[in-house]
MDAnalysis code that builds the backbone (N, CA, C; Angstrom):
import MDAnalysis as mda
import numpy as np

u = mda.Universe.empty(258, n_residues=86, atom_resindex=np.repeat(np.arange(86), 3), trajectory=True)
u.add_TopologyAttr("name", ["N", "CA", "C"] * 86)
u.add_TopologyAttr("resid", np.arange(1, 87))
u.add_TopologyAttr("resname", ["UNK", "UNK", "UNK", "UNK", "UNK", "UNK", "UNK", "UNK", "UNK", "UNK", "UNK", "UNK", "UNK", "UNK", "UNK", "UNK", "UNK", "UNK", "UNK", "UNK", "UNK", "UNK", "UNK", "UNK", "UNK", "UNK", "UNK", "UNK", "UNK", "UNK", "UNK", "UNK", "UNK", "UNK", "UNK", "UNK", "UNK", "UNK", "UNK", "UNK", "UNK", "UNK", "UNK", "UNK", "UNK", "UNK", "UNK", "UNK", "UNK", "UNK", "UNK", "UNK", "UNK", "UNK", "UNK", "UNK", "UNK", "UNK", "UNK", "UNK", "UNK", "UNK", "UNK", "UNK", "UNK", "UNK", "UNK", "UNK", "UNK", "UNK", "UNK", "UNK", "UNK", "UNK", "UNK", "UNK", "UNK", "UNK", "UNK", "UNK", "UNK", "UNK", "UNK", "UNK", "UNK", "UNK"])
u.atoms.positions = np.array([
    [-4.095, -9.454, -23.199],
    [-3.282, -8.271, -23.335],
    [-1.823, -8.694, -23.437],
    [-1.016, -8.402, -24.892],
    [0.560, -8.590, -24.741],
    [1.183, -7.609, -24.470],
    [2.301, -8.459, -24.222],
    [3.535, -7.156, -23.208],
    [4.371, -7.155, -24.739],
    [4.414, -7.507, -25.828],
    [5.183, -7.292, -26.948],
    [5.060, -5.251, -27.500],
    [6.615, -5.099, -27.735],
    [6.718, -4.218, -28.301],
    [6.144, -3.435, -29.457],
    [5.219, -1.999, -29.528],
    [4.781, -1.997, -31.097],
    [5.362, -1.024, -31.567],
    [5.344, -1.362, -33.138],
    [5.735, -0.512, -34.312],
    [5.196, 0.953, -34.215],
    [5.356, 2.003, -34.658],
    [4.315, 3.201, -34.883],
    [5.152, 3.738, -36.359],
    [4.097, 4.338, -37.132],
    [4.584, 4.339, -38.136],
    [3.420, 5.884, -38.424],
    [4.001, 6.779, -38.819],
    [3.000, 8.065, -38.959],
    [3.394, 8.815, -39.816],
    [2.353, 9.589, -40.881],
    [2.643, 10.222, -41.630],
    [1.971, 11.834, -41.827],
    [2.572, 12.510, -41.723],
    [2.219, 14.194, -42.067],
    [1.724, 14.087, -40.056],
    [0.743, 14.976, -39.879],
    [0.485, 15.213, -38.784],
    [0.574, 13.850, -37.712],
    [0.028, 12.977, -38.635],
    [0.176, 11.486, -37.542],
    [1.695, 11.850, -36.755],
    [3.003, 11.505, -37.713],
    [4.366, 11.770, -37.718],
    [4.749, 12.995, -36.430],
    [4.123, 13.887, -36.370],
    [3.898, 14.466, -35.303],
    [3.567, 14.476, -33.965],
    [2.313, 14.182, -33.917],
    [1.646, 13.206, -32.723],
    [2.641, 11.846, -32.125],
    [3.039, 11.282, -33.140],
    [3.700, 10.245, -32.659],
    [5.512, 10.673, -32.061],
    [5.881, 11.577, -32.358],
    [6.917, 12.670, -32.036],
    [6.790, 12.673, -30.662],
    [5.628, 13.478, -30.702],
    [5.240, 14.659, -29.259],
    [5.232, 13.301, -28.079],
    [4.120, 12.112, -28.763],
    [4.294, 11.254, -27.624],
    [5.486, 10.391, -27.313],
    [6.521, 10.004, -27.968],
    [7.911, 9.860, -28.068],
    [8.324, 10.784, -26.996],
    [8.428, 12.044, -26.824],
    [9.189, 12.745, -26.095],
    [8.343, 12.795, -24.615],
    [7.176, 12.488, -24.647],
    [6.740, 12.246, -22.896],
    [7.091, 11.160, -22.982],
    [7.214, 9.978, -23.678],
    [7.583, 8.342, -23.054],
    [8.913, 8.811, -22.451],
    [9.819, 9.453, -23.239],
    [11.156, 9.881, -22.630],
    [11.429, 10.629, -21.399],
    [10.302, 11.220, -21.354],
    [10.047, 11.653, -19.813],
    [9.744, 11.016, -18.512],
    [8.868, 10.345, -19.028],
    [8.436, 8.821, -18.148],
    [9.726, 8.022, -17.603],
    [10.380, 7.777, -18.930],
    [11.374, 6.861, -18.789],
    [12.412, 7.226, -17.840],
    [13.069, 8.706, -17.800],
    [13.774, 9.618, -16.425],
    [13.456, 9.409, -15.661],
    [11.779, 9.309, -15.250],
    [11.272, 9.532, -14.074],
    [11.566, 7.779, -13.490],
    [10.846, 7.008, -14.086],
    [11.276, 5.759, -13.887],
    [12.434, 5.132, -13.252],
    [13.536, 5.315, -14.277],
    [15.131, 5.301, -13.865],
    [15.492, 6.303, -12.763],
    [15.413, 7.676, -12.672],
    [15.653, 7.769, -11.184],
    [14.778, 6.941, -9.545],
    [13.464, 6.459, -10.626],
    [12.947, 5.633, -8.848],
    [13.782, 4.670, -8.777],
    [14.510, 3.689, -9.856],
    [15.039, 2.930, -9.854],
    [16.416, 2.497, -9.145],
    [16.720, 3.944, -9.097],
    [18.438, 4.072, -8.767],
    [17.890, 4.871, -7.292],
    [16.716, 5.111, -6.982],
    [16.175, 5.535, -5.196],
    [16.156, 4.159, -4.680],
    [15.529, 2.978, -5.431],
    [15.323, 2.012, -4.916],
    [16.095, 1.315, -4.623],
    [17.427, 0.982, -4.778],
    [18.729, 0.836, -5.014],
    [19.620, 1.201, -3.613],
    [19.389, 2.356, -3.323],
    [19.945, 3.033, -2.195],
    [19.448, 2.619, -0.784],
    [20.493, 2.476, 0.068],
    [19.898, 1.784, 1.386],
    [19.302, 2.571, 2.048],
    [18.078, 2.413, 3.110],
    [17.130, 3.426, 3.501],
    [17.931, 4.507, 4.223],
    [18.913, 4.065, 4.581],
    [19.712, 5.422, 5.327],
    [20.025, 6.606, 4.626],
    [20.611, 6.100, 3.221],
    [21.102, 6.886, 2.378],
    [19.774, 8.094, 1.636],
    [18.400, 7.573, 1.195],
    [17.526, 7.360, 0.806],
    [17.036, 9.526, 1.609],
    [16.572, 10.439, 0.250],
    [16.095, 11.299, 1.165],
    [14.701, 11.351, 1.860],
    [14.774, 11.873, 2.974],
    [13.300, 11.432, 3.924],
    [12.694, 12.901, 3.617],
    [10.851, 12.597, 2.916],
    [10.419, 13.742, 2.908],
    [9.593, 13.905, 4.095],
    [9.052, 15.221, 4.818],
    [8.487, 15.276, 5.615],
    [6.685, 14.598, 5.417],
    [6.570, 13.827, 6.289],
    [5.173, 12.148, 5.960],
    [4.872, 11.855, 4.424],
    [5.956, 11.878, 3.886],
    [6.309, 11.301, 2.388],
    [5.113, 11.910, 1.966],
    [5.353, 13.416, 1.916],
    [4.523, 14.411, 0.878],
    [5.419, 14.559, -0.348],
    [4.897, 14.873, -1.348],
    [5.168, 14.641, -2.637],
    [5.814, 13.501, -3.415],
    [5.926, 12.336, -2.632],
    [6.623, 11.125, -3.120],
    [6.129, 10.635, -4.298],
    [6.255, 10.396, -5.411],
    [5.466, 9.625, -6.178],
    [5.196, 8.562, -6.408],
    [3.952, 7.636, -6.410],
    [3.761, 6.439, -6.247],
    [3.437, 6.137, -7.572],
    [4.839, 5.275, -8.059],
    [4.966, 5.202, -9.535],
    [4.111, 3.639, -9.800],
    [3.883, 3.409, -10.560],
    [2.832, 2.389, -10.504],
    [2.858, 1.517, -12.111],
    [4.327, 1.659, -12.786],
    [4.686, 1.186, -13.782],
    [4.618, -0.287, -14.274],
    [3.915, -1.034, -14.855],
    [3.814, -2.261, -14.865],
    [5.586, -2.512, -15.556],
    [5.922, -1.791, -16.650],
    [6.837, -2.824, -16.751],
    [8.058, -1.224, -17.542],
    [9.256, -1.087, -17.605],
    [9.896, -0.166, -18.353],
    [9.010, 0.786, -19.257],
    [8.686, 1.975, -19.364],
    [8.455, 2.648, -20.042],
    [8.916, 2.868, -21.837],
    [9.936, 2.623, -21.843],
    [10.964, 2.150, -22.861],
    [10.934, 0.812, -23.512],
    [10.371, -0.026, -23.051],
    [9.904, -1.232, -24.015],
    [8.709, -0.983, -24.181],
    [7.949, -0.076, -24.415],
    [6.933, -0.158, -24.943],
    [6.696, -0.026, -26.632],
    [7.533, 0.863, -27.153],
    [7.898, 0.885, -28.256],
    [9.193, 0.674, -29.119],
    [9.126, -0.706, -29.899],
    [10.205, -1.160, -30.739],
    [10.621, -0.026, -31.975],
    [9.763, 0.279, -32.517],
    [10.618, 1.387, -33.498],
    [9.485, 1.979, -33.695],
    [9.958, 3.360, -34.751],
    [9.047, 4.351, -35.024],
    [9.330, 5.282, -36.357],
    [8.566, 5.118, -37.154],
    [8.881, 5.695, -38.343],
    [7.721, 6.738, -38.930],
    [8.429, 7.700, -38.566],
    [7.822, 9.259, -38.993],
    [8.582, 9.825, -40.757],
    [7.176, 10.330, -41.089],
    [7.651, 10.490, -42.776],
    [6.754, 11.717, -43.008],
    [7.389, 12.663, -43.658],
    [6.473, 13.962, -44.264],
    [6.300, 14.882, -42.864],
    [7.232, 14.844, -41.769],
    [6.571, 15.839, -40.920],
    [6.523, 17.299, -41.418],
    [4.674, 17.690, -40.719],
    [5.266, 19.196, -41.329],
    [5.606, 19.923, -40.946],
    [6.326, 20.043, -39.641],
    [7.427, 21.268, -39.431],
    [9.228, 20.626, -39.062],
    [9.664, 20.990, -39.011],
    [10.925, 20.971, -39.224],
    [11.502, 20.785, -37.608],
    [12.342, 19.227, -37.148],
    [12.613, 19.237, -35.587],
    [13.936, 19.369, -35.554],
    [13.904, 20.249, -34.744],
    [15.497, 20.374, -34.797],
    [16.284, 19.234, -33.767],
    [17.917, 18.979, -34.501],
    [18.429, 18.042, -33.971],
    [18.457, 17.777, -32.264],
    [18.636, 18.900, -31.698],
    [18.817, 19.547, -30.130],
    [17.980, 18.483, -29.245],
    [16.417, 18.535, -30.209],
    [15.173, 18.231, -29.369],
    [15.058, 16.935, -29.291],
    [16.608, 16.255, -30.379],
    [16.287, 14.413, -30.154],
    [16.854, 14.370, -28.948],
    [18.011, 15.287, -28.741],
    [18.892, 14.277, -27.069],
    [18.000, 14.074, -26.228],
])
């Protein structure tokens, strides 16, 4: 199994799919970077939940964000508006 970055390359509905999952990796990737910047913080600082209910036990082998080097979508068929890249 390599840890190398892959291409995705999709066209008409593929181009889509590969969109939609683009924007949960980007979700991932938030979630990630804030454990990152919890982990960071000295335990004092750190908020205490009551017997660490709802904590999430993130279990990321490696950045969420290197998982994919580039991505080239062509022919999508609906129209994304700019808003939905930030």
């Amino acid at each position: 199994a390599g840890h190398r970055p892959v291409v995705l390359v999709g066209f008409s509905m593929g181009a889509r799919v590969i969109y939609s999952c683009l924007k949960e990796l980007a979700r991932h990737q938030e979630i990630w970077e804030d454990h990152q910047q919890k982990k960071k913080l000295p335990p004092s600082r750190r908020k205490q939940k009551d017997n660490n209910q709802g904590e999430e036990q993130l279990k990321y082998i490696r950045e969420p964000a290197s998982i994919v080097e580039d991505a080239i979508l062509m022919g999508t068929p609906n129209h994304i508006s700019l808003k939905s890249w930030e």
